[in-house]
N, C-alpha and C positions, 0 to 999 in steps of 0.2 A: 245328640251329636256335638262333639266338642269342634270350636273354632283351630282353624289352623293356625299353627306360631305364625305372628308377623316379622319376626326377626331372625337372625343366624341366632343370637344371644337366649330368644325364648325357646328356641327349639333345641339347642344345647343343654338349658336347665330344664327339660320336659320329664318327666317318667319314664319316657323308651330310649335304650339308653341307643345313640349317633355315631354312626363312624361318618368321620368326614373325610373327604378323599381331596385331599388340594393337590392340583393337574396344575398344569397347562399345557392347550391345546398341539403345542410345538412339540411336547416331549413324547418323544418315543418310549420308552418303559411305561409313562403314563398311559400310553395306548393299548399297553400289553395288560394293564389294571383292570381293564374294561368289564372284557369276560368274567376275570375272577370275581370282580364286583357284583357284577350279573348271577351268577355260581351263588355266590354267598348268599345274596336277598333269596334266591331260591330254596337254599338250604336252612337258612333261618326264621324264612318269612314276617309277619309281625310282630319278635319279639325286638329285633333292633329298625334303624331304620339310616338310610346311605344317603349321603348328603357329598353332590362332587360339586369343589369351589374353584374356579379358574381364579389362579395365584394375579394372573394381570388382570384382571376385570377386576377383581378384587384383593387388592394389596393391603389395604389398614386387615383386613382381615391374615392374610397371611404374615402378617406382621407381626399382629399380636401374640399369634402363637409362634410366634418364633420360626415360620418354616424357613426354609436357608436351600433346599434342595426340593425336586415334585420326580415322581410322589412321594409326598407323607400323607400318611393314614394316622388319625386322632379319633379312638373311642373317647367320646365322652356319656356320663352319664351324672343327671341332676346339675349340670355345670361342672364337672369332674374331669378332669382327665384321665381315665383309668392305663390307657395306653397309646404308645406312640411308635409309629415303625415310619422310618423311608425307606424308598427304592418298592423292589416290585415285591411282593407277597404272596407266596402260594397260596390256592384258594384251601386247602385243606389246613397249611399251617395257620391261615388266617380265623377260620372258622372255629378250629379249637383256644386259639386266642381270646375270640372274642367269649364262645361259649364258656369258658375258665373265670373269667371276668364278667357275668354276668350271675355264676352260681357265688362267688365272692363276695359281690354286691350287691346279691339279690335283697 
């Protein structure tokens, strides 16, 4: 059994590749991300893994990648950023997104 990352940074450079979902709690579209998010881990199961970062609890984080608007969604993989969308995300377009960039970089 492998140890869980103790960091945002180990878990971004991990072998499964991360979508991270930077919200906040205030934002309406981010609430509409929910379900799709939920959809997705469904549809995907353990091949990626969903990480949601609240932009005001955590701002060096939302900083450093740049977010400027929530949501933005950021696949990373091995520390990568393979891709980046804001706003909201159909769960279907998002799914073939990721799965595109998964067979890419596998």
């Amino acid at each position: 059994m492998s140890a869980q990352p103790k960091t945002f940074q180990e878990l971004i450079n991990g072998d499964t590749p991360v979508l991270v979902d930077f919200f906040a709690t205030w934002c309406g579209p981010c609430k509409m991300m929910q379900p799709i998010l939920e959809d997705t881990s469904r549809q995907l199961g353990d091949r990626i893994k969903i990480v949601k970062v609240d932009v005001d609890r955590n701002p060096l984080a939302a900083s450093t990648f740049q977010v400027r608007g929530v949501p933005t969604l950021i696949l990373f993989h091995k520390g990568k950023v393979l891709w980046r969308e804001s706003g909201v995300v159909p769960a279907h377009q998002l799914v073939k997104v990721i799965e595109s960039q998964l067979m890419v970089n596998a």
